[in-house]
MMTF fields as JSON, N, C-alpha, C and O atoms, coordinates in Angstrom:
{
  "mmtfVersion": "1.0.0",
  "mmtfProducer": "UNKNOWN",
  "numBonds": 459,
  "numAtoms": 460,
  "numGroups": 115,
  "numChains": 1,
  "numModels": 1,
  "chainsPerModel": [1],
  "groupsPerChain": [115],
  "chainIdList": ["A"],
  "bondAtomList": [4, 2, 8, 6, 12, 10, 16, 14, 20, 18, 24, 22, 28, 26, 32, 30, 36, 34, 40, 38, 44, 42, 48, 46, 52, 50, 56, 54, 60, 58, 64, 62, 68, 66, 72, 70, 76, 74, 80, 78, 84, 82, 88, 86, 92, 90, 96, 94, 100, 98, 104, 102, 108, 106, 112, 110, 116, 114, 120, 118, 124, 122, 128, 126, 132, 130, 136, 134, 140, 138, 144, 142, 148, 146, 152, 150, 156, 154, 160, 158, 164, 162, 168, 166, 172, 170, 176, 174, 180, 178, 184, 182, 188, 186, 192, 190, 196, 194, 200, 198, 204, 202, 208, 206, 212, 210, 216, 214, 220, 218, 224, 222, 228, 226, 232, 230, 236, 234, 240, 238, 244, 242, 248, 246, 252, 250, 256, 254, 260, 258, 264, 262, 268, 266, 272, 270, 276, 274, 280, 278, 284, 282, 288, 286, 292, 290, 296, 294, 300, 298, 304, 302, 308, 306, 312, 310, 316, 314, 320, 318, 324, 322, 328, 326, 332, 330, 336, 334, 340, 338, 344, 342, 348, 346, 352, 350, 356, 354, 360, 358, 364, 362, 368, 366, 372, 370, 376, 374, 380, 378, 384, 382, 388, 386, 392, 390, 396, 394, 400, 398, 404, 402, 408, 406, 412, 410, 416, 414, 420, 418, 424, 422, 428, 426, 432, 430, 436, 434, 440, 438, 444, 442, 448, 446, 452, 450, 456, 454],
  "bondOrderList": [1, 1, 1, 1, 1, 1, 1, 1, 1, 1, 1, 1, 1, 1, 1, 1, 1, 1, 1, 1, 1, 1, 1, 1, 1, 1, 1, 1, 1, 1, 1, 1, 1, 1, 1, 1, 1, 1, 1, 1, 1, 1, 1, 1, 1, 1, 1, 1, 1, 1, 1, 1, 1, 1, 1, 1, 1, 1, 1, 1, 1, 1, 1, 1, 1, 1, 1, 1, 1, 1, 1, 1, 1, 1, 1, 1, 1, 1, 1, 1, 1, 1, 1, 1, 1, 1, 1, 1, 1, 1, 1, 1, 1, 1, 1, 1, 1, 1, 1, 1, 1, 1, 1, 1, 1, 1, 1, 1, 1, 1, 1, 1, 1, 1],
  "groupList": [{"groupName": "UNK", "atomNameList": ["N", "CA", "C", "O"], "elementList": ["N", "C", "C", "O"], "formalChargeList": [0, 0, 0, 0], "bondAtomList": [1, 0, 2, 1, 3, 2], "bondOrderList": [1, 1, 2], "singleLetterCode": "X", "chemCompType": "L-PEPTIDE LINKING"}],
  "groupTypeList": [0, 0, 0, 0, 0, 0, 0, 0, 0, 0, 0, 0, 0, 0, 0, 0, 0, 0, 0, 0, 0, 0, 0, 0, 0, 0, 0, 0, 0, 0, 0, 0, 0, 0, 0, 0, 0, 0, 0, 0, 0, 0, 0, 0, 0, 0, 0, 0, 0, 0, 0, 0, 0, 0, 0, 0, 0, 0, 0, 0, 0, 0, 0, 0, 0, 0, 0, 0, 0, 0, 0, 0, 0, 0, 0, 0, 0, 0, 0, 0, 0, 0, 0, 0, 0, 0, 0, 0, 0, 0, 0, 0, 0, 0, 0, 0, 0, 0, 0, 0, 0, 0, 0, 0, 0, 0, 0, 0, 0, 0, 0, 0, 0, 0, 0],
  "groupIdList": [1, 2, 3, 4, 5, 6, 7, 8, 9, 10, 11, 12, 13, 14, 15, 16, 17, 18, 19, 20, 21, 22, 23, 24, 25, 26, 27, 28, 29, 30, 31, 32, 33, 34, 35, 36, 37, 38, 39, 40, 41, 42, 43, 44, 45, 46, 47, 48, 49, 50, 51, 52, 53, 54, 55, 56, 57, 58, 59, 60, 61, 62, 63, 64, 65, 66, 67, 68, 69, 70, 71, 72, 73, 74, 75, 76, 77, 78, 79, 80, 81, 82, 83, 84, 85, 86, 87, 88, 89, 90, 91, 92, 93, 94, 95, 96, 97, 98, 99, 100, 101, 102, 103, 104, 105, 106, 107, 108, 109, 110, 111, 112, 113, 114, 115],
  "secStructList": [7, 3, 3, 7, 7, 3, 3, 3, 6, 6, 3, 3, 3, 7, 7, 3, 3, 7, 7, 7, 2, 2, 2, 2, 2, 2, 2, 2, 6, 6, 1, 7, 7, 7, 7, 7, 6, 6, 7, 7, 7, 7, 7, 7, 7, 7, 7, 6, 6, 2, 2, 2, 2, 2, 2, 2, 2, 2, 2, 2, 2, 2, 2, 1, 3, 3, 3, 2, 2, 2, 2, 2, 2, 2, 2, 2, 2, 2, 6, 6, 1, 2, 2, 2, 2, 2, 2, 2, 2, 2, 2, 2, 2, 6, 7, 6, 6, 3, 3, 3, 7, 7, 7, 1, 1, 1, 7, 3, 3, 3, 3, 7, 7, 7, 7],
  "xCoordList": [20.596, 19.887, 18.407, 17.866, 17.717, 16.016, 15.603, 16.371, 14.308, 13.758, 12.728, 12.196, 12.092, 10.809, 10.329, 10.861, 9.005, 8.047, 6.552, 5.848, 6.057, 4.778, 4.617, 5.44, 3.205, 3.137, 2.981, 2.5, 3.409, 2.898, 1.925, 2.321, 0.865, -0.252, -0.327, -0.906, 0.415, 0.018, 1.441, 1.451, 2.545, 4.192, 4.411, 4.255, 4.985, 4.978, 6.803, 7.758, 6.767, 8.149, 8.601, 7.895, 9.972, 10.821, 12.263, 13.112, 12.534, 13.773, 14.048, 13.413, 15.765, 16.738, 17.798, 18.303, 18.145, 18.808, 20.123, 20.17, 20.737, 22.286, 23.14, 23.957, 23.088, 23.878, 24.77, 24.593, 26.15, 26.831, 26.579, 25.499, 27.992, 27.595, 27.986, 27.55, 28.577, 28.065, 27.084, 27.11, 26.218, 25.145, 23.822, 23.015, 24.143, 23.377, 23.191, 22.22, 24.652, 25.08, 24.385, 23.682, 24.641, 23.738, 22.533, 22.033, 21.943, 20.18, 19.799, 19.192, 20.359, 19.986, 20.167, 19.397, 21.358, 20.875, 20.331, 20.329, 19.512, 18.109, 17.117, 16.434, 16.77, 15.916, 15.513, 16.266, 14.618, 14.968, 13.72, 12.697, 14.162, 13.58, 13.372, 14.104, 12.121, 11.712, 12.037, 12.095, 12.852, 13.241, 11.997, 11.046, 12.214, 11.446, 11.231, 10.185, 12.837, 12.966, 11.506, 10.653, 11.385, 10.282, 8.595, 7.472, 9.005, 7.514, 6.536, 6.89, 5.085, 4.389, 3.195, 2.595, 3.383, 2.528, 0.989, 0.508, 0.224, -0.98, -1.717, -1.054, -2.778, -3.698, -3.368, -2.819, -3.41, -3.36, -4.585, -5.458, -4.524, -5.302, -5.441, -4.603, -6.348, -6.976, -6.346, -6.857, -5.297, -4.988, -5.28, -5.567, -5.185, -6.022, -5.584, -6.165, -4.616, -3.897, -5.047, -5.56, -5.051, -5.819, -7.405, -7.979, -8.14, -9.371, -9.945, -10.948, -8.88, -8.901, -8.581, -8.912, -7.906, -7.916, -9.211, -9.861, -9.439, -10.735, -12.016, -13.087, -11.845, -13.277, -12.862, -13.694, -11.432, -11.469, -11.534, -11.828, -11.328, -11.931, -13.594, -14.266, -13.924, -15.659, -15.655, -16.15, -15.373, -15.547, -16.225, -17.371, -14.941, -15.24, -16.189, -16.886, -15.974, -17.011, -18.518, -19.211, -18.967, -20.443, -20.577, -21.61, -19.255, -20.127, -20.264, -21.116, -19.147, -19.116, -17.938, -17.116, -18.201, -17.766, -17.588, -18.39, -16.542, -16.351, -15.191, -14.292, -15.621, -14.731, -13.56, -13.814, -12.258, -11.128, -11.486, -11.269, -11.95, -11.833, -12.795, -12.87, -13.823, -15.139, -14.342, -14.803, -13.442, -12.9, -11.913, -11.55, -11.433, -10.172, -10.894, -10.736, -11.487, -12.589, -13.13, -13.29, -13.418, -13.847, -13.234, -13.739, -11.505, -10.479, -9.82, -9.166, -9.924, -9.193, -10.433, -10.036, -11.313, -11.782, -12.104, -12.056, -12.277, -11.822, -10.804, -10.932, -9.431, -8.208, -7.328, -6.233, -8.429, -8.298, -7.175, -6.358, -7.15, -6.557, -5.863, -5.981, -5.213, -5.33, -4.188, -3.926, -3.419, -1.854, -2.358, -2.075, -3.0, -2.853, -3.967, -3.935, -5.073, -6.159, -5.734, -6.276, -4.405, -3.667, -3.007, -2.958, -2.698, -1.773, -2.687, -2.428, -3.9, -4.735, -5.338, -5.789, -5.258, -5.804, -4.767, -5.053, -3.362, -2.44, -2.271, -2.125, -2.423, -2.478, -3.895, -4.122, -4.514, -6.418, -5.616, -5.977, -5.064, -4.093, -3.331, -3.224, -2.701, -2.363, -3.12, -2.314, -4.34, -4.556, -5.304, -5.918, -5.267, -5.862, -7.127, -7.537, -8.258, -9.541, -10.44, -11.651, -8.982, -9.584, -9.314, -8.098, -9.875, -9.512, -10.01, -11.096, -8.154, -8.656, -8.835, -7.905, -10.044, -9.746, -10.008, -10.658, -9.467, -9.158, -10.512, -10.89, -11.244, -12.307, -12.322, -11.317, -13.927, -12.961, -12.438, -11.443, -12.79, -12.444, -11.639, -10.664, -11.677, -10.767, -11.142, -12.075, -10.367, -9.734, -11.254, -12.186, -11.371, -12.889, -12.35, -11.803, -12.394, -12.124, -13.138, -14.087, -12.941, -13.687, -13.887, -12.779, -14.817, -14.76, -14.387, -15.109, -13.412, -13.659, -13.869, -12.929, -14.896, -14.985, -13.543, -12.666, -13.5, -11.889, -12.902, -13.98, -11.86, -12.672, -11.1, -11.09],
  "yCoordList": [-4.516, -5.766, -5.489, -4.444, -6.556, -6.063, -7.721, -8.682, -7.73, -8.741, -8.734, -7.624, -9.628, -10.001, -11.314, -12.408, -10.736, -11.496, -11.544, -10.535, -12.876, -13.183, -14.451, -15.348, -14.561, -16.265, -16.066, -15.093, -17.007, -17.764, -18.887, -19.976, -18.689, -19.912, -19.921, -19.123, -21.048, -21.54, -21.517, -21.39, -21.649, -21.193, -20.109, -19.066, -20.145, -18.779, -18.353, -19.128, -16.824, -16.891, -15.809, -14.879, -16.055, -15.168, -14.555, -14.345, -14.324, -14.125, -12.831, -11.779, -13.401, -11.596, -11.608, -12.645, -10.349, -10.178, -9.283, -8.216, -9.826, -8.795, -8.229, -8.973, -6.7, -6.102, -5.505, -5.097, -5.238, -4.543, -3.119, -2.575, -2.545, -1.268, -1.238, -0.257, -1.997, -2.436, -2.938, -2.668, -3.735, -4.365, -2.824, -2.587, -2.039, -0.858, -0.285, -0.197, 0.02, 1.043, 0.612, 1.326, -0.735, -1.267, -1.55, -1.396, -1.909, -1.625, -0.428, -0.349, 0.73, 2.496, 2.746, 3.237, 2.226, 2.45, 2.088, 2.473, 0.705, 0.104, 1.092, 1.382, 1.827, 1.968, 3.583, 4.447, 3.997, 5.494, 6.275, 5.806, 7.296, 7.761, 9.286, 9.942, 9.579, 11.628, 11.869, 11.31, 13.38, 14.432, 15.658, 16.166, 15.828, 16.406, 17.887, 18.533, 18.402, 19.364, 20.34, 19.905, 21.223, 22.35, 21.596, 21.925, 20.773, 19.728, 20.749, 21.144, 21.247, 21.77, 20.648, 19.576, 21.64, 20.412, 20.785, 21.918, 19.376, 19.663, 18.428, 17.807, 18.432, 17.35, 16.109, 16.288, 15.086, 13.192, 13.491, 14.341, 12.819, 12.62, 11.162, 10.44, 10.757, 9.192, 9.089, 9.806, 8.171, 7.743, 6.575, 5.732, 6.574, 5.146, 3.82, 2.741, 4.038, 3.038, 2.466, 1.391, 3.777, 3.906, 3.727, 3.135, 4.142, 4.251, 2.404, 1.849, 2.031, 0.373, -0.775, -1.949, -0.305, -0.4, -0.461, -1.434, 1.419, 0.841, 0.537, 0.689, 0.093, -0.878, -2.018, -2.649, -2.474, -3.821, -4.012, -5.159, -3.155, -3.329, -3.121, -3.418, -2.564, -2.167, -3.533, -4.241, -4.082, -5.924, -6.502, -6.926, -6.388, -7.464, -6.993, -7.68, -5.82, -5.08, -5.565, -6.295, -5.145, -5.427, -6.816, -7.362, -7.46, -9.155, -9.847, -10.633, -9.283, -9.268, -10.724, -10.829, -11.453, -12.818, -13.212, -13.253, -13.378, -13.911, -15.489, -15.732, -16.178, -17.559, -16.945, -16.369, -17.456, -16.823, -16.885, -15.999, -17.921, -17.633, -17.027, -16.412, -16.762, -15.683, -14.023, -12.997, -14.075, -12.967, -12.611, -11.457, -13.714, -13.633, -13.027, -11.812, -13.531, -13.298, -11.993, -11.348, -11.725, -10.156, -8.836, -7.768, -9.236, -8.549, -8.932, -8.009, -9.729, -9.795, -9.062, -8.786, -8.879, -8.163, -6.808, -6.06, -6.538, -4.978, -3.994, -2.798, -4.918, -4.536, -4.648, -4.153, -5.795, -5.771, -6.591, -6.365, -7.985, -9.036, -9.786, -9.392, -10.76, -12.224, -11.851, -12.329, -10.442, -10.615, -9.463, -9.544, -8.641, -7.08, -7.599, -7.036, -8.877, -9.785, -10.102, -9.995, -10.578, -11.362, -10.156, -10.323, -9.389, -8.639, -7.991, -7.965, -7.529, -7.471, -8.259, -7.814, -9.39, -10.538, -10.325, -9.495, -10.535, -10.366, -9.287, -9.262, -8.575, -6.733, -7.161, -6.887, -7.785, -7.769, -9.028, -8.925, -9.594, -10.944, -10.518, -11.009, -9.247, -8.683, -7.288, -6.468, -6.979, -6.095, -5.897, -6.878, -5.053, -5.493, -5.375, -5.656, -4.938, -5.412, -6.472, -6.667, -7.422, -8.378, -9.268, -9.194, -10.648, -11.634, -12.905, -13.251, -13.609, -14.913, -16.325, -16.827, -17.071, -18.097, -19.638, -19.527, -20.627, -21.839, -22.38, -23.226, -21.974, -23.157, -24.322, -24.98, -25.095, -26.841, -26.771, -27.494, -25.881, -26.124, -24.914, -25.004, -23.578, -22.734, -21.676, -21.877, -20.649, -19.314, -18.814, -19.193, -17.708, -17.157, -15.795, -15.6, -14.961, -13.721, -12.687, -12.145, -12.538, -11.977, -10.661, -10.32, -9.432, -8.249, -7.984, -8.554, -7.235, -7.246, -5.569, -4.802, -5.174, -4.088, -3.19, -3.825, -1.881, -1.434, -0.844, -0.254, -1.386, -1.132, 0.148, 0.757],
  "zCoordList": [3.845, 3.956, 3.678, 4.041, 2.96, 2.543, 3.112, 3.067, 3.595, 4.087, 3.516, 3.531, 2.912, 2.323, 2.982, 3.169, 3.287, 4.224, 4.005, 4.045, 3.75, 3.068, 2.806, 2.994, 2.227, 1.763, 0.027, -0.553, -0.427, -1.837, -1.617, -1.202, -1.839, -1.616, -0.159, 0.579, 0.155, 1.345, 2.216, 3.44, 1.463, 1.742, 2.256, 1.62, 4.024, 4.013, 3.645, 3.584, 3.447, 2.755, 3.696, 4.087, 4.044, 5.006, 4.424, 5.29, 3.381, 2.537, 2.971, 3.043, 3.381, 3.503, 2.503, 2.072, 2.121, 0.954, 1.524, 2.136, 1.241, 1.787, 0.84, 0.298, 0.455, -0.828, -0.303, 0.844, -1.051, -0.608, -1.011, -1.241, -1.055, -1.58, -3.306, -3.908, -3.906, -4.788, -5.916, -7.117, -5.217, -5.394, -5.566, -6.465, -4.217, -3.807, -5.578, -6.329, -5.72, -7.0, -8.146, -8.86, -8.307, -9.261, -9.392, -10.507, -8.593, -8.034, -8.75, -9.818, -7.813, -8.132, -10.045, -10.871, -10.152, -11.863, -12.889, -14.058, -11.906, -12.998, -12.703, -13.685, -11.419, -11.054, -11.647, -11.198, -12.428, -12.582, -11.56, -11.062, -11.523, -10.753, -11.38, -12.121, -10.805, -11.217, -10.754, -9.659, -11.111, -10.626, -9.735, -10.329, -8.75, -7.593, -7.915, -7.843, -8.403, -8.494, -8.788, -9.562, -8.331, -9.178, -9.029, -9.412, -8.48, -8.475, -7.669, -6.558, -8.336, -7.556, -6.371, -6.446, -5.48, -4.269, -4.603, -4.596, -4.945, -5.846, -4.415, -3.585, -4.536, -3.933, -4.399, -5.486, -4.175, -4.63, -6.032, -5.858, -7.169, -7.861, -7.887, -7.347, -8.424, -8.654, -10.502, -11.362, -10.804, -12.139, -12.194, -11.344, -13.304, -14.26, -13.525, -13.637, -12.857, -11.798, -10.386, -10.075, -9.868, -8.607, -8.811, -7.898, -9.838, -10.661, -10.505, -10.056, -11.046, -11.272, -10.171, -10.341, -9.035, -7.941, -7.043, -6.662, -6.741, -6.352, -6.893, -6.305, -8.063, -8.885, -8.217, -7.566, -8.286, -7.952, -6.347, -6.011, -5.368, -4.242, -3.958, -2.97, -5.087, -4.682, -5.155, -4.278, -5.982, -6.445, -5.38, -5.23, -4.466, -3.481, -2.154, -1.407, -2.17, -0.878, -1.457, -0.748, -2.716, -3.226, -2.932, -2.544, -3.182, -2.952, -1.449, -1.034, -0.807, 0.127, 0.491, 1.401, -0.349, -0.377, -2.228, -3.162, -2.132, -4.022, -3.933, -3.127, -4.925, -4.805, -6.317, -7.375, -5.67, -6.686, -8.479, -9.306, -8.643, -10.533, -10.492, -11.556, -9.726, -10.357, -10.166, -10.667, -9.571, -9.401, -10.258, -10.482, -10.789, -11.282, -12.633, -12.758, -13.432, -14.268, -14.525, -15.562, -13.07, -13.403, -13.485, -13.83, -12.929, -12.292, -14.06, -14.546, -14.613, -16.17, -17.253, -18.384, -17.049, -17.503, -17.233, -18.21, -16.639, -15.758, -15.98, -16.24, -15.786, -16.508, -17.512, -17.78, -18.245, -19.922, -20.207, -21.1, -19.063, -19.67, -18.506, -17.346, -18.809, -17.595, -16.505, -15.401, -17.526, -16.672, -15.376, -14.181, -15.914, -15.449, -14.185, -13.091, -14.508, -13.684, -12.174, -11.074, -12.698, -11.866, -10.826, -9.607, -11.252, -10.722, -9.05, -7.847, -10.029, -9.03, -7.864, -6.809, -8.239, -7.161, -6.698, -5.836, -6.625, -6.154, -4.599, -3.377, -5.755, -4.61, -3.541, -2.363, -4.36, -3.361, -2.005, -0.833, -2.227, -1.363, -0.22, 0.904, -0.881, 0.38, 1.044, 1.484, 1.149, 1.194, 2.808, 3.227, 3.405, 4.88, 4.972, 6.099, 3.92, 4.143, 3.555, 3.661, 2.566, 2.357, 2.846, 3.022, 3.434, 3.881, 2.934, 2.469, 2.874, 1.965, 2.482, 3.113, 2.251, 3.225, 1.915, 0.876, 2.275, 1.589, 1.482, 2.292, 0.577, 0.025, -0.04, 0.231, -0.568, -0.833, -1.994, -2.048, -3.576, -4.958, -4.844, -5.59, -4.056, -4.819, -3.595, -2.818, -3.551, -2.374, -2.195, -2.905, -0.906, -0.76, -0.559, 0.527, -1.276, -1.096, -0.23, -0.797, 0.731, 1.897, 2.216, 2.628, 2.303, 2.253, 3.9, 4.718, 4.335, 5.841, 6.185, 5.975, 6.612, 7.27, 8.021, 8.607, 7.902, 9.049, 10.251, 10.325, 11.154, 12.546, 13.001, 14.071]
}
């Protein structure tokens, strides 16, 4: 069983998913996965993934406060286009040091300090 729990907008969403062992089998062979084997244990590096990440959290820490399309804007340009933009506001939506709160025209993306 997998439970997914969150909001879309303003919807909050509570969905459980029930697979058999079936379902399991077929899941696992979309999914590919690396081989571990021989893997040397190295330090975490920062990739072009993570790099772009935290630009887009320094985003919002420098402003402290950003309204969503000025962000969206800078997060599609950053990552070099509207989808990869999105993806990020996305990830920044759920993230625990940002807080989003309902403007009157559009979202307030909020820097929050970790205590």
């Amino acid at each position: 069983m997998v439970r997914i729990r969150g909001r879309i907008g303003d919807w909050p969403v509570d969905l459980t998913l029930k697979l058999d062992a079936e379902d399991w089998a077929q899941l696992a062979q979309q999914v590919a996965v690396a081989p571990a084997a021989n893997a040397a244990v190295s330090a975490p590096t920062l990739d072009a993934g993570d790099a772009l990440w935290q630009t887009a959290l320094q985003l919002v820490r420098d402003a402290g406060q950003v309204e969503g399309p000025r962000l969206m804007a800078q997060l599609a340009a950053l990552a070099g286009g509207e989808a990869a933009g999105k993806r990020l506001l996305v990830r920044l939506r759920h993230c625990a040091q940002i807080r989003m709160e309902t403007g009157a025209d559009a979202p307030i993306y909020h820097w929050q300090e970790q205590q």
